[in-house]
N, C-alpha and C positions, 0 to 999 in steps of 0.2 A: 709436398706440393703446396698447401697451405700456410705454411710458413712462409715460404718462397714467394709466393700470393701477396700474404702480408706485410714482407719485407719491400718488395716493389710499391706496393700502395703506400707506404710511408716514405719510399723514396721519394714516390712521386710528390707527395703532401710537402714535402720539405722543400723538395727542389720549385712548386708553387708559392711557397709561401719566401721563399727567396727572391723568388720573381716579382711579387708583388710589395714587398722593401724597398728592393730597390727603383720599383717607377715610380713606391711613395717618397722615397727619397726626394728625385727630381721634382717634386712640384711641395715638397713643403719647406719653407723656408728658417732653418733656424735661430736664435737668436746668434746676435754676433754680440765681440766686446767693443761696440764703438762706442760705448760711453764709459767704458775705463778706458777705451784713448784718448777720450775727449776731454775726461778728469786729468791726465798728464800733460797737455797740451794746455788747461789753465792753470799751470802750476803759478805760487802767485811768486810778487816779485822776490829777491833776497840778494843781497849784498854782494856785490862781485859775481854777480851772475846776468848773462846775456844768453839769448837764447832765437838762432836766427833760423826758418825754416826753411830746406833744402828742395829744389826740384826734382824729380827724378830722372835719372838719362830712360832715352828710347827705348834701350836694352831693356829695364827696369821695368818700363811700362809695359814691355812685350811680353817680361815674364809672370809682372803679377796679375794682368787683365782684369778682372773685376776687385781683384784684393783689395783690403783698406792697408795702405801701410803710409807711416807718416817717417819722414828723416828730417832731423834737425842737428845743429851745431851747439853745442853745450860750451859755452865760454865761462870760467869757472876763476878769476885771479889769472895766473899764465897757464893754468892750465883748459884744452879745449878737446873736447870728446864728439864724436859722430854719434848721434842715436836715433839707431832702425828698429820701430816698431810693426811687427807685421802682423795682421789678422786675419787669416786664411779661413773662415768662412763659408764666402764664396766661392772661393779658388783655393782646394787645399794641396793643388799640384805647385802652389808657387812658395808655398812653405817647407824648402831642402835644409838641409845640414848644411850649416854656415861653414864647416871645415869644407866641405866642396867645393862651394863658394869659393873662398878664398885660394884654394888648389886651380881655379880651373881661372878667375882672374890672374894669374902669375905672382902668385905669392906662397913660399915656401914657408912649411912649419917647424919652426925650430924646439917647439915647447911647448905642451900641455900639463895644465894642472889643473885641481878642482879649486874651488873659493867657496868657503859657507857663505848661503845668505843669512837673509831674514827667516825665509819659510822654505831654507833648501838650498839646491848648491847651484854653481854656473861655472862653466869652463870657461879657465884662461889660454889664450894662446898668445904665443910669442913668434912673430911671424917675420918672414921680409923678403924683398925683390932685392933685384943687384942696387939699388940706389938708395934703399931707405929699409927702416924696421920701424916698427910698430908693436901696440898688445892690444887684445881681444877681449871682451870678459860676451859670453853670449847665454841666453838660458829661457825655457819655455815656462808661463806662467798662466795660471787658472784663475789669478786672483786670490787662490787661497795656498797653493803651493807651487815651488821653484824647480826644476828639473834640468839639465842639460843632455837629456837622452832624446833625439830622432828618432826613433825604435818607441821611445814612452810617449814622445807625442802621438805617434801615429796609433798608437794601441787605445790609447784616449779618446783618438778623437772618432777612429771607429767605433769604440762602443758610445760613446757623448749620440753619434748621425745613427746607432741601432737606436737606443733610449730617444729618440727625438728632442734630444737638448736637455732630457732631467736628470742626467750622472752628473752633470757637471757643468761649468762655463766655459765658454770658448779659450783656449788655449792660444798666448799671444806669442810671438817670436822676437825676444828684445834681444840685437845687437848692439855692444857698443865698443866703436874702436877710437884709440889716440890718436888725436891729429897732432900735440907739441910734441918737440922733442922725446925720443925715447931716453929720455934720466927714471927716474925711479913713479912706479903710477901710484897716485894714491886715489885707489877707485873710491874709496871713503869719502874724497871730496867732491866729488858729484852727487852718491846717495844722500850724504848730508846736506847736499844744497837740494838736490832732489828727490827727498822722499818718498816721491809717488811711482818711482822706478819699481820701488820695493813692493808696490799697494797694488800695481793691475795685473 
């Protein structure tokens, strides 16, 4: 009976001390990466590179709510790339699996594969509607390592909000799809005009 005692009282302590996590959750705030998105957003200038920043639609706005996320146009020679940086944060309901994404805009996946980076890998996707194809390269970033797992960001970013921000830095959501022609992508020339893709 003692036991039984004791097992209850430790339930209870735990199921307390879960209680009190999560209301400290809501009122503390922890850091975000807005200034490794700030540091990509001054990337400086370089040769054949434009770089025009994108509005968000309605939709967009409806789903990130407080999120930082920044879209821009990577004009590169002929070649030109969309890229979605997203910092969920504040809102880590608005950071999904970008293969949903693109399933649930009308766009079918023809192809998946991995790409090393810098400090880790990022999935390729080869994608298309009835009217056009396109490629994808997408991957979650700490600053210090590269991942393409929704399953590894979420595990992160729940122990990152246990730890209150000291396992690690916020975990960013970089997209980036082809706007020219689908001919052959050399994602090489975007990192090498933009460096700091690889950096936040």
């Amino acid at each position: 009976m003692t036991i039984k005692s004791n097992q209850n009282k430790i339930l209870a302590g735990l199921l307390g001390m879960a209680v009190l996590v999560s209301i400290l959750w809501d009122f503390i705030d922890l850091p975000d990466a807005s200034d490794r998105v700030k540091r990509l957003l001054a990337s400086p200038s370089v040769k054949n590179l434009t770089i025009k920043s994108i509005d968000h639609s309605p939709t967009e706005i409806d789903i990130l709510g407080d999120a930082l996320a920044v879209k821009s146009v990577y004009q590169i020679g002929n070649q030109q790339f969309l890229v979605f940086v997203l910092d969920g944060t504040t809102n880590r309901q608005a950071v999904h699996d970008p293969m949903h994404c693109f399933h649930s805009g009308g766009w079918t996946v023809d192809q998946t594969s991995q790409l090393p980076m810098v400090n880790g890998t990022a999935t390729e996707l080869q994608i298309h509607q009835p009217d056009r194809k396109t490629e994808v390269l997408f991957w979650y970033s700490d600053g210090q390592a590269q991942h393409p797992s929704p399953f590894t960001y979420w595990i992160r970013s729940t122990f990152r909000r246990l730890t209150m921000g000291f396992s690690s830095e916020e975990q960013l959501l970089i997209v980036v799809q082809k706007l020219s022609p689908p001919q052959t992508t050399y994602w090489s020339t975007l990192f090498d005009a933009v460096p700091r893709l690889n950096e936040i």
